[in-house]
C-alpha positions in Angstrom: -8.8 -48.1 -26.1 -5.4 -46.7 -25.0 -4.9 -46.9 -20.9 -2.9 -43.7 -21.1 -5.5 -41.1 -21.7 -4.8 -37.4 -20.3 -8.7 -37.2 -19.7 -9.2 -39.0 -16.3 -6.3 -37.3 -14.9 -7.3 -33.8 -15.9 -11.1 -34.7 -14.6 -9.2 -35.9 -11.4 -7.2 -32.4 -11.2 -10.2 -30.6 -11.7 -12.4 -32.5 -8.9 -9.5 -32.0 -6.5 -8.7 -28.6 -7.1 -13.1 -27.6 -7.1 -13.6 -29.6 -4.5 -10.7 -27.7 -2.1 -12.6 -24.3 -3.1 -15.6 -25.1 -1.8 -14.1 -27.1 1.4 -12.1 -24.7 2.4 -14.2 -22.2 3.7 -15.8 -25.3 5.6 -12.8 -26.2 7.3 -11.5 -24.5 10.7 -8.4 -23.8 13.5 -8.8 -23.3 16.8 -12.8 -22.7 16.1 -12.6 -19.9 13.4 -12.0 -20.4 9.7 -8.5 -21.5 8.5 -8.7 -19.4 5.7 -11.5 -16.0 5.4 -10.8 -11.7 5.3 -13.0 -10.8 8.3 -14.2 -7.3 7.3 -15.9 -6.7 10.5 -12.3 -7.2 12.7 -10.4 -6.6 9.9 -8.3 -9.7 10.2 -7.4 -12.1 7.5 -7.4 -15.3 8.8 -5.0 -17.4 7.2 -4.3 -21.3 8.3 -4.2 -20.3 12.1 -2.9 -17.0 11.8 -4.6 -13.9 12.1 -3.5 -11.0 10.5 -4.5 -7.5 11.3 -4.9 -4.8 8.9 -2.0 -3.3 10.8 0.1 -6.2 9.6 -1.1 -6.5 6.2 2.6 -6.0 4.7 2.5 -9.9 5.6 -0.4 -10.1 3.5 1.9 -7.9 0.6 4.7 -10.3 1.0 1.8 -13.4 0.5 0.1 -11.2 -2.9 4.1 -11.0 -4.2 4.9 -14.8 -2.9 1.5 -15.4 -5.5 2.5 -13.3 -8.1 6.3 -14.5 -8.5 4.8 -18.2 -8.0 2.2 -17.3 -11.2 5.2 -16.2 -13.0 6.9 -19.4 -12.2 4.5 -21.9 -12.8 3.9 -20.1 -16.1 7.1 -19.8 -17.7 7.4 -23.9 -16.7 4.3 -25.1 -17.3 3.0 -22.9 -19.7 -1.4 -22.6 -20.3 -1.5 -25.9 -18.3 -3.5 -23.5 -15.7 -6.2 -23.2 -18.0 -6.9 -26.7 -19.5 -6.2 -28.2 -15.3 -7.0 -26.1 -13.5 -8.7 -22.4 -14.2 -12.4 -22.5 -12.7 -13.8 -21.2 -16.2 -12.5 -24.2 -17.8 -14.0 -26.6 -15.1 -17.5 -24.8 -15.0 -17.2 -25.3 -18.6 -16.3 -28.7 -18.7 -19.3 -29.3 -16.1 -22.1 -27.4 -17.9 -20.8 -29.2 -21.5 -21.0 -32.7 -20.0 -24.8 -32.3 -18.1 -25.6 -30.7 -21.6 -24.3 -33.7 -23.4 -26.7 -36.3 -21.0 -29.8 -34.0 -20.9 -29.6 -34.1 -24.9 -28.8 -37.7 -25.0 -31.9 -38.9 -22.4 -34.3 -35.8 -23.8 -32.8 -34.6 -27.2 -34.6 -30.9 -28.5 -37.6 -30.8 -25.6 -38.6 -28.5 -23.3 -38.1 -30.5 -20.4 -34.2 -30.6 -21.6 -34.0 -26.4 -22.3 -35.6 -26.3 -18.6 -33.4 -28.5 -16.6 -30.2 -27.0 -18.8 -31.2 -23.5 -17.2 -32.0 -24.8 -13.7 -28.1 -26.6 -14.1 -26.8 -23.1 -15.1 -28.6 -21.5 -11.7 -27.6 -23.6 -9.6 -24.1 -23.6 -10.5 -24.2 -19.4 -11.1 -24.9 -19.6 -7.3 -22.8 -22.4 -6.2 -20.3 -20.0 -7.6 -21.5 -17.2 -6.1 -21.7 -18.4 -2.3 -18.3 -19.8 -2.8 -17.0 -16.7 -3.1 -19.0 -14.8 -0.4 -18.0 -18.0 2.0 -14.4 -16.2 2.0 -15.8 -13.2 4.0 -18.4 -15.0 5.9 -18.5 -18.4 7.3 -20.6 -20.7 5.4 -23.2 -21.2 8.5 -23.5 -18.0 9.0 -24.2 -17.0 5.5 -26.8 -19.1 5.1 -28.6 -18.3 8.5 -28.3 -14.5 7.1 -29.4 -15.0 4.1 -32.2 -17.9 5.1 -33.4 -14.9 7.6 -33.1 -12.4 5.0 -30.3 -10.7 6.7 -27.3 -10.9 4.2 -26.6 -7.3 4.7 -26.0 -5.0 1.1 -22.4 -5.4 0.6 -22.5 -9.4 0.6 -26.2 -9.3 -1.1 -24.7 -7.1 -3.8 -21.8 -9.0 -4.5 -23.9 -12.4 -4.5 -26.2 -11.0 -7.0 -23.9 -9.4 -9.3 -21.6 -12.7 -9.2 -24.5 -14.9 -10.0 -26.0 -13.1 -12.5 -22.2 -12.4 -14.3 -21.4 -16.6 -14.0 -25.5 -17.2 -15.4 -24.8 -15.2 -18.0 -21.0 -16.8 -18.9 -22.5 -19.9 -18.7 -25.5 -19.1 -21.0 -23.4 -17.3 -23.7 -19.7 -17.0 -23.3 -18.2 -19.8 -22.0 -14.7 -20.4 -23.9 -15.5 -17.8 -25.8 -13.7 -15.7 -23.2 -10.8 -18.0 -22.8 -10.6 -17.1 -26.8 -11.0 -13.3 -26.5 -11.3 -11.9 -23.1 -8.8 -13.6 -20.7 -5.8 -11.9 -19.8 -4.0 -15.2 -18.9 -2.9 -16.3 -22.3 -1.3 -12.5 -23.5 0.8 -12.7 -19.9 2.0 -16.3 -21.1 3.1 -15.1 -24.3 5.7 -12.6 -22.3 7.1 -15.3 -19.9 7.5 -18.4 -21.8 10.6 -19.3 -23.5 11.8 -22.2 -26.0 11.6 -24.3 -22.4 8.1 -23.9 -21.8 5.6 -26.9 -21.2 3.6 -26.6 -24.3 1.4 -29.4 -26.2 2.5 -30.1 -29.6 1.9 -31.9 -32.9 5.2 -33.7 -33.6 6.9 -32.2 -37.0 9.0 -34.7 -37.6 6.0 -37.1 -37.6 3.6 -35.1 -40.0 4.0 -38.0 -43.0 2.3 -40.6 -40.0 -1.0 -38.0 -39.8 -4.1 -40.0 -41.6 -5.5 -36.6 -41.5 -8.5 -37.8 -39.7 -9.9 -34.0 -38.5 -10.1 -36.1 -34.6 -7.7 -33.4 -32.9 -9.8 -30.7 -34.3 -13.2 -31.9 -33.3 -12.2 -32.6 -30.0 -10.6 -29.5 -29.5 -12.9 -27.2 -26.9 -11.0 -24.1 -28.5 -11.6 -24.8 -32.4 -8.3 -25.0 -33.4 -5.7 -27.4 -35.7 -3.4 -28.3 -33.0 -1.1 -29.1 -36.7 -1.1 -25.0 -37.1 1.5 -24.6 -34.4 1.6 -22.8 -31.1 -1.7 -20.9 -30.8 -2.6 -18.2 -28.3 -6.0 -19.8 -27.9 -4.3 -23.3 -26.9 -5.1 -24.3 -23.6 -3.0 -27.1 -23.5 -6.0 -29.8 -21.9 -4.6 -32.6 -24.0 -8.1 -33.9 -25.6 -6.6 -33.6 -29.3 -3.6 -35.8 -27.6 -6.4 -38.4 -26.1 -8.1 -38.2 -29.7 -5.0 -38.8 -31.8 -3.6 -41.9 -29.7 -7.0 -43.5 -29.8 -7.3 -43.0 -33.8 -3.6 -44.2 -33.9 -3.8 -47.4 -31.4 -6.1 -48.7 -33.8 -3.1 -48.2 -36.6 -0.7 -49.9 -34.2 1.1 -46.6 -33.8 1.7 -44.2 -30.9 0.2 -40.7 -31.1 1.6 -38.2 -32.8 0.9 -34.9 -30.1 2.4 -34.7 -26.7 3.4 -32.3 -24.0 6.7 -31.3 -24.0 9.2 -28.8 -22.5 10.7 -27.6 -26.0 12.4 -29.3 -28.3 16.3 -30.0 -28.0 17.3 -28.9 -31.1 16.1 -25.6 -30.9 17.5 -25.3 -27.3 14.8 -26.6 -25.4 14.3 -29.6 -23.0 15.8 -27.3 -19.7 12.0 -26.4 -17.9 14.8 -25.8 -14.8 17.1 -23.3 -16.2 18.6 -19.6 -15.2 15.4 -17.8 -15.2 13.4 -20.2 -13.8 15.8 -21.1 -10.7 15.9 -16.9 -10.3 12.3 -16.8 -10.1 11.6 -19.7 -7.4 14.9 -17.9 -5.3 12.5 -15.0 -5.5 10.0 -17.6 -4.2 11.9 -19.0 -1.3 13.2 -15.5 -0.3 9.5 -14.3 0.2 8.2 -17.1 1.8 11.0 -17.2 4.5 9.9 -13.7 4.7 7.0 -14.1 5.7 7.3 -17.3 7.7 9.3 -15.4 9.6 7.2 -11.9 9.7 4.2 -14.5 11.3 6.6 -16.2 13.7 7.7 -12.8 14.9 4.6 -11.3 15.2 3.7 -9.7 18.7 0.8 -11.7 20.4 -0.5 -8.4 22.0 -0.1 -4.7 21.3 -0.8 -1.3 23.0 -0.7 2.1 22.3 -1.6 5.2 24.0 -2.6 8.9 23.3 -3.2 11.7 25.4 -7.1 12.1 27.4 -9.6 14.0 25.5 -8.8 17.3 27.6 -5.2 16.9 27.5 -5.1 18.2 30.9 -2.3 18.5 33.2 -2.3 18.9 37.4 -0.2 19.7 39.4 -0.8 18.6 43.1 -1.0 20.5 46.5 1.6 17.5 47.9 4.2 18.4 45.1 3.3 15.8 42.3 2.1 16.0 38.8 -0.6 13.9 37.2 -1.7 13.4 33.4 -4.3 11.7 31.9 -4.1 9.4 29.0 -5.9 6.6 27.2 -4.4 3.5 26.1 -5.6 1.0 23.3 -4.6 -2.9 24.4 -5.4 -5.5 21.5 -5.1 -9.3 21.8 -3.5 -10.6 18.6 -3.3 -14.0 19.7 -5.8 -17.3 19.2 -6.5 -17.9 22.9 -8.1 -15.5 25.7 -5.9 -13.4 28.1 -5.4 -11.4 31.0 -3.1 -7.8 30.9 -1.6 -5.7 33.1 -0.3 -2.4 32.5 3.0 -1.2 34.2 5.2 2.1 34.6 8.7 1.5 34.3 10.2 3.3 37.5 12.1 6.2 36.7 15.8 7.5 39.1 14.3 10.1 41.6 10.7 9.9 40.8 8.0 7.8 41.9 5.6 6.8 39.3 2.1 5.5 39.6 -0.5 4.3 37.6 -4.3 5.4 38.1 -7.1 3.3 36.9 -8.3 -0.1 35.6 -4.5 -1.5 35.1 -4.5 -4.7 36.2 -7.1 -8.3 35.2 -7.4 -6.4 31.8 -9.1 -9.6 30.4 -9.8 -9.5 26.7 -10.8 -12.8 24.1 -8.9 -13.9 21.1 -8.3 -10.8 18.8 -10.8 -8.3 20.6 -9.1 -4.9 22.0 -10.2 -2.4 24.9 -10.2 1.3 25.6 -8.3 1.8 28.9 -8.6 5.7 30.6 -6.1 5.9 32.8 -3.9 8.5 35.2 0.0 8.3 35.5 1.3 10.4 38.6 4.5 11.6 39.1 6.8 13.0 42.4 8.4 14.8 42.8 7.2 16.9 39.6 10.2 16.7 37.2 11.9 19.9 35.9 11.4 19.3 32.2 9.2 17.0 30.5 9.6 13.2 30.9 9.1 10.1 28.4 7.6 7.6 30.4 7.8 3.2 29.3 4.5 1.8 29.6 4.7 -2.0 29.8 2.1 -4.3 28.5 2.6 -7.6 30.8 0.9 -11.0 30.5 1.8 -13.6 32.5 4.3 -12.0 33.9 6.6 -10.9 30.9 6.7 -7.9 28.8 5.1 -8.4 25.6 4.7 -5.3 24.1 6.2 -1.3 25.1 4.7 2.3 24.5 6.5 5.7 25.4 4.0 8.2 27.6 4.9 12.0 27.0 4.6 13.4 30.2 3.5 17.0 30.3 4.5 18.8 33.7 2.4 22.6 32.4 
């Protein structure tokens, strides 16, 4: 038996990249969840930051950053995503291989057909609650849905996702890889003759026994001998199956993975395109490194009280009312103060619950508040309202003051 078989590697890939799905939600910053879209605050939490839904052109830069990086990863590596790597091909792989033992240990009885569809709902809603774990933490879900709670958005969604993975896994399987998924059309358009692809060697067709073992171990049903197929998805068990049949004969095997073939122009996975792609890559992430360094750790803004009255007062001064809307963006609790800047010839003053405005991580308050003004100004005035903690200005709002 050869030592260089693609299987254990892929099976490794595959447990990594399964197991960091269903960690992930598990795992936490500062107390919250280091990565989860909380629809109640609307805040996407993401590896310690929290992004409001004000903000989400962050989250646009991170969708493009994913896009360009799918792009990339495709036109170098080719349908390596979907033999490594896509979740349809590893539930697959899963529910193949328990099928496999349960036939070996009970072949054709009822006690395999039964613990086959148990196998298929437990994974349908491992799936499921995977998914709903990226809008609500794991221990809460399960306390909500233990006490019946779950709500009608997440129940929805948690029944609809099981029942669509029960019945993938019960009747389409690869057939969807084959037919339905999008993934292998897209690669079509952005591979080139440098592409990652897995391939029978030409040049050693004469050494083929013609043995049939690529195409029985093929998941896809297809001659690997045939060419590039669309339904190819490059897992490498036709390579594992023609190095064993060819150790035996002394001889290496006669399909492997390779970035194109030189003389047709190949061999160059780093080339023009590629390198214009990932500077499209770095470009976006700096971006957005730098749009989540810059962001402000507290905002404020401010719009006129309900009445939008104005008075003027016996002792020669002018008052307005106003409300102002202070959120905490950042991960720790903190205490506000809201300031007036002084304006040449007038003396300003602020009316109300200003100052020890205490507020938790990301939570915001409603302040009502009075700004009064003397003498009253001739024309109207644009007042700076200061958001201070700690004694520096963090964030500034302009108050129209009204004098009629």
């Amino acid at each position: 038996m050869p030592h260089n078989r693609i299987a254990p590697k892929r099976a490794l890939v595959q447990w990594l990249a399964t197991i960091l799905l269903l960690v992930l939600p598990f795992m936490r910053h500062d107390g919250d969840s280091l990565l989860r879209l909380d629809a109640a605050s609307r805040t996407l939490l993401f590896f310690g930051a929290r992004i409001r839904i004000e903000e989400f052109y962050l989250f646009l830069i991170a969708v493009l950053i994913m896009v360009f990086a799918f792009l990339f990863v495709t036109m170098i590596f080719g349908r390596v995503w979907c033999g490594w790597f896509c979740p349809q091909t590893t539930i697959t792989d899963l529910t193949d291989f328990f099928n496999r033992k349960v036939e070996h240990f009970l072949p054709g009885t009822f006690a395999a057909n039964l613990l086959k569809q148990l196998s298929y709902i437990l994974l349908s809603f491992v799936v499921a609650a995977n998914l709903i774990w990226y809008f609500i933490p794991p221990a809460e879900f399960f306390r909500r849905l233990a006490g019946g709670e779950i709500g009608m958005v997440a129940g929805m969604t948690l029944t609809v996702v099981f029942v669509l993975v029960y019945l993938d896994l019960v009747l389409v399987r690869r057939v969807f890889c084959k037919t339905v998924c999008p993934y292998g059309r897209i690669q079509l358009l952005t591979m080139d003759r440098n592409t990652l692809t897995l391939e029978f060697d030409p040049s050693l067709k004469s050494a083929c026994i013609k043995c049939g073992s690529c195409e029985r171990n093929c998941p896809m049903g297809i001659d690997i001998k045939d060419g590039l197929q669309i339904e190819c998805i490059n897992c490498g068990r036709c390579l594992d199956a023609c190095r064993e049949v060819m150790a035996k004969l002394g001889r290496g095997g006669l399909i492997h993975y390779t970035f194109g073939i030189k003389a047709e122009g190949g061999g160059r996975p780093l080339n023009r395109k590629t390198l214009f792609l990932g500077g499209i890559i770095v470009l976006l992430s700096a971006l957005l490194i730098l749009g989540i360094a810059d962001r402000k750790g507290a905002t404020i803004k401010i719009q006129r009280g309900a009445n939008g009255e104005v008075r003027r007062l016996p002792e020669g001064a002018v008052i307005n009312f106003f409300t102002a809307f202070v959120e905490n963006r950042s991960v720790t609790p903190g205490t506000f103060t809201l300031s007036v800047a002084p304006v040449n010839g007038f003396r300003t003053e602020l009316i109300g619950p200003v100052t020890n405005i205490s507020l938790a991580a990301n939570a915001n308050r409603r302040v009502d508040l009075v700004v009064k003004v003397s003498p009253v100004p001739q024309s109207r005035q644009d007042l700076e309202l200061h958001l201070i903690r700690d004694g520096k200005t963090i964030a500034v709002t302009l108050m129209p003051l009204l004098i009629d």
